[in-house]
N, C-alpha and C positions, 0 to 999 in steps of 0.2 A: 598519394597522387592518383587524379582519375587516368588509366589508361585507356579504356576505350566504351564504347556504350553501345548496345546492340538492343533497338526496337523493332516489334513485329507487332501491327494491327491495333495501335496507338493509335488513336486521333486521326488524324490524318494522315499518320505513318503507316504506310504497307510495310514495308520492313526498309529496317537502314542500319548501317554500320557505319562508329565515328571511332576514330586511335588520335587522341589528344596527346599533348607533348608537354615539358616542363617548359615553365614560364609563362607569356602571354598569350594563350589561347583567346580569340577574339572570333564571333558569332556575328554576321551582319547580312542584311537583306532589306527588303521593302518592309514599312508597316504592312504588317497582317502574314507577312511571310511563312509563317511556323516558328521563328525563333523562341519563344514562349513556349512551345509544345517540347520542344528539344529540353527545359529546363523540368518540366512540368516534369518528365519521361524520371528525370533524376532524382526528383523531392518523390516520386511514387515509389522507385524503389528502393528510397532509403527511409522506407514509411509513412511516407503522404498519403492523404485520405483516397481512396478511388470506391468509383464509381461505375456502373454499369455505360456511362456515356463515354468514359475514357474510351470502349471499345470501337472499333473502326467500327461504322457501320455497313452490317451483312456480318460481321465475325462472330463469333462465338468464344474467341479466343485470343488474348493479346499477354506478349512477354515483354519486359524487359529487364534485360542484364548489363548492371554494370563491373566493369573490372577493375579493382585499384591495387596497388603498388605494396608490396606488404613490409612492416618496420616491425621493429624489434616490440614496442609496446602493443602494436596488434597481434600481433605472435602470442605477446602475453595472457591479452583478452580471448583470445581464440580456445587456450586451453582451459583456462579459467571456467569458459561455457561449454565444454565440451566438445570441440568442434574440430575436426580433423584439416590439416592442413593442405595444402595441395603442392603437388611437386614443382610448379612454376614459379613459387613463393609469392605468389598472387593472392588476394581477398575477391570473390566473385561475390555481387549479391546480384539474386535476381527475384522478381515478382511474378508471378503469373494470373492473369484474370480470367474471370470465363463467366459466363451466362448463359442458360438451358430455360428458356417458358421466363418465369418473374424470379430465380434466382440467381443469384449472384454471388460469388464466391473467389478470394483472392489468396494465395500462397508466397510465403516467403521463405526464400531459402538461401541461407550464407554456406558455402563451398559445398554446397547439394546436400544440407541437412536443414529440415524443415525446424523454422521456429517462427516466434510467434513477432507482432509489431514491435512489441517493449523490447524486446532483444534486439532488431533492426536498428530502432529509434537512438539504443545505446550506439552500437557500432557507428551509426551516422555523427554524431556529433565529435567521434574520433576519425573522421573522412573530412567534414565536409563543414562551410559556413557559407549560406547563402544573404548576399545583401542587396537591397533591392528599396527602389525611391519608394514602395509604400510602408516600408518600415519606417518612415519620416513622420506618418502618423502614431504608432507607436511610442516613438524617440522621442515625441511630446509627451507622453506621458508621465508621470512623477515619479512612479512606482518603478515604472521600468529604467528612467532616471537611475535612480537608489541601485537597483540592479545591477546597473552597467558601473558603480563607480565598486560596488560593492566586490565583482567580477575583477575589475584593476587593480583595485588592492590586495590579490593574488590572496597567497595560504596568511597571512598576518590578518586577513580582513576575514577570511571567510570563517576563523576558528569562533574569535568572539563571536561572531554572525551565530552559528551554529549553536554557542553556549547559549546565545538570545534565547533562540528558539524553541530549547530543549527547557529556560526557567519561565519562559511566558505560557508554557503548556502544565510544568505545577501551579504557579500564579491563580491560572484560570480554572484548575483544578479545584484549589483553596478554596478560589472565590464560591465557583460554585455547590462547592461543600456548604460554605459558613454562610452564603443564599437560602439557598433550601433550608438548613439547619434553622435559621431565622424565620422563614415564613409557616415552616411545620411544628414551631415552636407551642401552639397552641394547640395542635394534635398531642404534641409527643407529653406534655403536661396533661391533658386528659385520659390518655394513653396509661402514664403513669398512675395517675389515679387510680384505673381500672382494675390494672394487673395488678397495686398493692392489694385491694379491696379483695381480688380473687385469692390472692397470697393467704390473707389475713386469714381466712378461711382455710385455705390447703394445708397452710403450716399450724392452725391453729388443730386440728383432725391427727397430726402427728402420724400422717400415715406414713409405715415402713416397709407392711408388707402386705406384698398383695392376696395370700391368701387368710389374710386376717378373721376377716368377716365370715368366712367359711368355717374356719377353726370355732369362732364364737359362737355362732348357731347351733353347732354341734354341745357346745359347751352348756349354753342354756338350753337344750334338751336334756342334755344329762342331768342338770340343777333340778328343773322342774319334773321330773321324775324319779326322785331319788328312794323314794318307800316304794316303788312299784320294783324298781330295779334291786333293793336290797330282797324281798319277797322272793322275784324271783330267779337273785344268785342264789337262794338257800335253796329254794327246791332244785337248782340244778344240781347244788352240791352233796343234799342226800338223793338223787336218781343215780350221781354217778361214785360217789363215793362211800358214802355212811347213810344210807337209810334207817332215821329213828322210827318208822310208820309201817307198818304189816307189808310192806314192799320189799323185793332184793334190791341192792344197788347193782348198777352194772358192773361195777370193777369186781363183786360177789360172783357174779352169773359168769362172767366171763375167767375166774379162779377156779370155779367148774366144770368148765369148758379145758381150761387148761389141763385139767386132772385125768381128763378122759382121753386127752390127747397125748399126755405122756405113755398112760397106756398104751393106747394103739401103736405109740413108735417103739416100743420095745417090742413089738410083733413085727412091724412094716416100718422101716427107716423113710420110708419114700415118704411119708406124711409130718419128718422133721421141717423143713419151710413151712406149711401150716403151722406148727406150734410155735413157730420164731415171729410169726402173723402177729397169733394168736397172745402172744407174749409181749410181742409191742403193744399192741392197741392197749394192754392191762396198764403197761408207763405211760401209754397216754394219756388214759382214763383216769392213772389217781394224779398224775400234774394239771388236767384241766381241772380237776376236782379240787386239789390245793390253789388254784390261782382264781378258781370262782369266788372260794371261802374268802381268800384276802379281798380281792374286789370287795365284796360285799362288807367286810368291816370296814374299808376304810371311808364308805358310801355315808355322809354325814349331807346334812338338808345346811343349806348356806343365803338365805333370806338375802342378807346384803347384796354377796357377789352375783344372785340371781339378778338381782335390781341393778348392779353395774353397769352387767352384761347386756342386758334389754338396754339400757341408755346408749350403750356404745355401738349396738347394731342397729339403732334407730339412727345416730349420730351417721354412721359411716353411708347408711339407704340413704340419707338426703345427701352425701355427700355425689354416692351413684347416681343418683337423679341428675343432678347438676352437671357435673362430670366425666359421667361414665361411657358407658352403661357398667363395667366392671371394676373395680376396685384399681384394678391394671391400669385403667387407664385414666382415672382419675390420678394417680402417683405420676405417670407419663407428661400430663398435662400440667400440673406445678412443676414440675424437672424444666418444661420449655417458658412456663410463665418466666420462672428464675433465671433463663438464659438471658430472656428480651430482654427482662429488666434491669439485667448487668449491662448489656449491651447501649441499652437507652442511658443509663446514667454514667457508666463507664467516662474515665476522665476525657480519654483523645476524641469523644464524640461531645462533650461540651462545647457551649458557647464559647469560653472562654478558648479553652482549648485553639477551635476551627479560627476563632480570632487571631489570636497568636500565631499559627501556622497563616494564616493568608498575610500579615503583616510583615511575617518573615520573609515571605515570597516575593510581598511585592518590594521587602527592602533590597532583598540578591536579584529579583528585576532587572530594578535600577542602575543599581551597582553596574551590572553587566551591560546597560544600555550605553553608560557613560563611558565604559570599555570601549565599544565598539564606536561610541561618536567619535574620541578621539582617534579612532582608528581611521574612520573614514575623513576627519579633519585632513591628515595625514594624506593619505590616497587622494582628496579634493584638491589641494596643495597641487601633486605629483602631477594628478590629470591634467589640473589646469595649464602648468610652464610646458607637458608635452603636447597636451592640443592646439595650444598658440603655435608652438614649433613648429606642427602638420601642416597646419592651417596657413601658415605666412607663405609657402611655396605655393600657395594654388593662389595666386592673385590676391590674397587679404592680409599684405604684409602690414596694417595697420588695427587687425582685429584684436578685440579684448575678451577674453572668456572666464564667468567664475560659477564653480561652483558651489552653491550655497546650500547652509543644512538650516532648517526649521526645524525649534523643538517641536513635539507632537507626543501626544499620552504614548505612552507603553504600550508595545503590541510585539510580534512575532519578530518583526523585522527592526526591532529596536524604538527608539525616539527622535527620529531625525526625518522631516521630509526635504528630498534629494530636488532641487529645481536647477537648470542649466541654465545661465543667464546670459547673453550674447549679445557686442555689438560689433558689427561688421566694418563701419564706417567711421572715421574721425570724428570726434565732437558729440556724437549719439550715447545716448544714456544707455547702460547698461539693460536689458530688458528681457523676461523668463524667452527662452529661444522658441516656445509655443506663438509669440505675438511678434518676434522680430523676423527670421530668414524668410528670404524666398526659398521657390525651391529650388532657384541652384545655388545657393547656400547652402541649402540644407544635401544637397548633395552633396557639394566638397567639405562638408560637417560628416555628414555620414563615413565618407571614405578617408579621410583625417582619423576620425574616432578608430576606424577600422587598422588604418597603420598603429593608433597606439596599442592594440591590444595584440599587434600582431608579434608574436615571439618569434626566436631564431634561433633556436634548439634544435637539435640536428633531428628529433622525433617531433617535433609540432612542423618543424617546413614544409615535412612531409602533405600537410591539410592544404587542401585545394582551397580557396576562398572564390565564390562565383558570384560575380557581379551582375543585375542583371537591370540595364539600361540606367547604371547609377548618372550618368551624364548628360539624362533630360532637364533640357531646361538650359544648358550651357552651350556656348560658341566663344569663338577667338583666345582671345589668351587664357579664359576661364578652361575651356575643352584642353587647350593644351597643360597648362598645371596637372589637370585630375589625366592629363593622360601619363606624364613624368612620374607623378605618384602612383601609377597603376605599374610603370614601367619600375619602378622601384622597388613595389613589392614584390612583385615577378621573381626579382633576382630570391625573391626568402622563401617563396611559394610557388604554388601551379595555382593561376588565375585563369581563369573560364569569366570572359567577359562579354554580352549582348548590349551592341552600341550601336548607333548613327551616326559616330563622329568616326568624319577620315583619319583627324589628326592621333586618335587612339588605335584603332585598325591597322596606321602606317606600323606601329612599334610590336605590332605583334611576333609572337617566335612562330604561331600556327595562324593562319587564317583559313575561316571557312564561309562560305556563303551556302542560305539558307532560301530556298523562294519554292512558291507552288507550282507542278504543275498539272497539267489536264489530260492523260493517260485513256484510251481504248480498253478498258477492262472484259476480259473475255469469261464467260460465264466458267466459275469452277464447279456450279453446283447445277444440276436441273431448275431449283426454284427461284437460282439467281435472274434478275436483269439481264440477255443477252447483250454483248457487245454494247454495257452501259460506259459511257462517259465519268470519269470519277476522278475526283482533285487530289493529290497526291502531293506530300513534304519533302524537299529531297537535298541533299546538302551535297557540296562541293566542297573539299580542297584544294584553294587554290597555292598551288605550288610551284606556278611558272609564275615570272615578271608580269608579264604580258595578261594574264585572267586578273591578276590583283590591282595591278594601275588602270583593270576597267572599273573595277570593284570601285575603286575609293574613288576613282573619278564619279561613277554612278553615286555615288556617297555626297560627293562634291556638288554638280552641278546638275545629276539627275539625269545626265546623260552623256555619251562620250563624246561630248564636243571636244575639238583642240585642247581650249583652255585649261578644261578639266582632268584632261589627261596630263599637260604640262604639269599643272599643281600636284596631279598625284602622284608625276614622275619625283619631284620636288620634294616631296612628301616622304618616300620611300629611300631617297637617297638621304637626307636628312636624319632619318631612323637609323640607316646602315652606319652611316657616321658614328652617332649615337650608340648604338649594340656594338659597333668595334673599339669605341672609346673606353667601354663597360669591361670590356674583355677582361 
């Protein structure tokens, strides 16, 4: 429930303070009054769009805060987002604007912690339902239609709804899959081609390993020098071990050397590490000496394997050409051909395959469309015997209302489109409600619709529902029906209603009046306007007899003649009747 609403340098508002009450709250004044501003102040701070014109002009700065009533399921949502409670057990939202040169800059904050629109927007729709004669264009709509029945038939309608949603999004998925799959078909077929072709070749090289070709080279240098390298493993094998030629060998020179060193250490110990040198190098000299000698036998000349080898490191250079530039990366590049080409033929990426899956899809589509028609058959049914219900109390005790489903291809929102068909009058052919109400039909339509959706759960009463001049266009018995129905609701809700009818005004539990006026504003600034003249919004409670039977007489006859006053008087006592009968 809204308790109160505090604007400052709004529109036309300098600043104002409004404390609303449970039940009929009712808003009235002249055309042009401000009433409009007053609602405008409420859809901004529960996230309506604003703009730098919102701000009074000459201001820099405009706020408004509203305060609502707090229940156990906003409690809920509060902690949910993080948001600390207040000791009043109050919900405060409030906005803040400002403008400095060309920017523009708006704040929102639920119990003085800063968040953003989508967080407001959520919290609003658990406050607040605003209805209003130009939703009448809307309400024609088909779509919006579907919506509203889809909304009626509460959690049974919304689940299938949801499953819709959730298979017409693989559907489209499939489709689009087994689309593309279809029209790139002659790519991915050339495609194929190509990468076998390159296959045919990488696998046909059997390359394993990348330093192959390195090893080989090495391999056919050895081949092709095989009498040079036998020559001369033998001479290193008599330099260093057996010289048969007027030469010492080294391992000889160095058995020499040892001799003269044994000597010496048997005078001077200090020169043992030299001889142990001198001792190694001799085991080294005759094991390189033995392992030249074997090299060198085992050196045989091999014609064929020479000729192999040349084929195969020619083989592997065109394949680096092509490929490479290294061996590495030619192996690299078959490994990813092999990948594509699993990938491209692979079964779940066939025709056949994306076939099957999108057929499946669009058959559980279906399936779940037909779910949810019958669902909304159902809900069509329910609407229709409660909307007649509504509707026979506001003067159309003789109306017919149906709603009817049209198949329609598969989409998000199922196979059905939702048209409202209406006739008001005996004898009148049913017809889509776009081409039959006036609009005060479509007003006591609107506010009818609005009783059926209205719950009475001790957490949803809680919701303000705010009318705003739903009763243009009606007089006489019509204004009084839509005012019994507003007085009805009241009793389930807090209704915030902006009207021109006395007959709704009389029933109110709050009444306020709303008019301009024209204020001496004294400069606050140096660069202000001195002592400029300036229109100002200003709202009244009326809460004596005596201001309210002016009020609806002004409402009445536009001015406090007799007459007008009598009928208001009339008017007000009739109400009281009425609210004490309710008790």
């Amino acid at each position: 429930m809204l308790l109160s609403l505090r604007i400052e340098n709004f529109a036309l508002i300098d600043q104002l303070e409004i404390e609303f009450g449970t039940g009929l709250n009712v808003l009235t004044g002249e055309t042009g009054a401000g009433k409009s501003i007053i609602l405008d102040a409420i859809d901004v701070v529960l996230g309506g769009k604003v703009s730098s014109r919102l701000l009074r002009t000459g201001s820099q700065r405009a706020l408004v805060e509203a305060t609502f009533s707090l229940t156990e399921s906003l409690t809920h949502w509060l902690k949910e987002q993080e948001i600390e409670l207040l000791e009043e057990e109050t919900v405060v939202c409030s906005r803040e604007m400002s403008a400095k040169l060309e920017h523009f800059r708006s704040r929102c904050r639920i119990n003085g912690v800063l968040v953003n629109r989508k967080i407001v927007q959520q919290l609003r729709d658990r406050l607040v339902e605003i209805t209003a004669q130009g939703q009448t264009v809307e309400l024609l709509v088909s779509q919006r239609q579907r919506d509203l029945l889809d909304l009626y038939g509460g959690t049974p309608l919304q689940t299938p709804r949801q499953e819709v949603k959730t298979a017409y999004e693989v559907y489209k998925a499939a489709q689009q899959a087994l689309e593309e799959r279809q029209q790139s078909e002659q790519e991915r077929l050339q495609r194929l081609d190509w990468l076998n072709y390159q296959l045919q070749e990488l696998e046909g090289a059997e390359l394993e390993d990348p330093d192959e070709l390195t090893e080989l080279e090495q391999e056919r240098d050895r081949l092709s020098h095989v009498v040079d390298l036998q020559n001369l493993s033998y001479q290193v094998y008599q330099l260093l071990y057996q010289n048969d030629q007027e030469g010492v060998a080294v391992a000889d020179l160095l058995a020499d050397v040892e001799n003269h060193l044994q000597a010496m250490v048997s005078y001077d110990a200090q020169l043992t590490p030299v001889l142990e040198m001198v001792q190694g190098a001799i085991a080294q000299v005759v094991e390189a000496g033995q392992q030249i000698n074997h090299y060198g036998d085992r050196l045989e000349a091999d014609p064929q394997r020479l000729e192999e080898v040349g084929e195969r490191i020619q083989t592997l250079k065109q394949i680096c050409r092509k490929y490479g530039p290294e061996l590495s990366h030619a192996i690299a590049h078959r490994d990813h051909l092999q990948n594509e080409l699993a990938q491209l033929t692979t079964a779940e990426q066939s025709l056949e395959h994306l076939s099957a899956r999108y057929e499946a899809a669009e058959a559980t589509l279906i399936r779940l469309c037909a779910i949810l028609t019958q669902e909304r058959q159902q809900a069509a049914q329910q609407l229709e015997n409660q909307l007649i219900r509504q509707l026979k109390p506001l003067a159309m005790d003789k109306v017919r209302f149906e709603c009817r489903l049209t198949p329609t291809p598969p989409s998000a929102q199922g196979m059905d489109q939702v048209t409202y068909y209406f006739s008001p009058n005996p004898g009148e052919p049913l017809q889509p409600l776009s081409t039959t109400a006036s609009g005060g039909e479509m007003s006591r339509f609107l506010l009818a619709l609005k009783a059926c959706f209205s719950p009475t759960t001790p957490e949803t009463s809680q919701k303000t529902l705010i009318f705003d001049e739903i009763d243009t266009g009606v007089s006489g018995k019509v204004a009084q029906a839509i005012a019994e129905k507003l007085h009805q609701l009241s009793r389930q809700h807090q209704i915030l209603c902006v009207t021109h009818q006395p007959l709704i005004a009389a029933l109110a539990d709050s009444h306020f009046r709303v008019d301009k006026q024209v204020i001496e504003q004294h400069p606050t600034h140096p660069d202000t306007i001195p002592n400029a003249l300036r229109t100002v919004v200003r709202i009244t409670s009326l809460d004596h007899s005596d201001s309210r039977t002016a009020e609806l007489a002004q409402l009445t006859g536009g001015d406090s003649a007799k007459d007008a006053i009598a009928f208001a008087q009339s008017l007000l006592a009739q109400a009281a009747a009425r609210l004490e009968k309710g008790r």
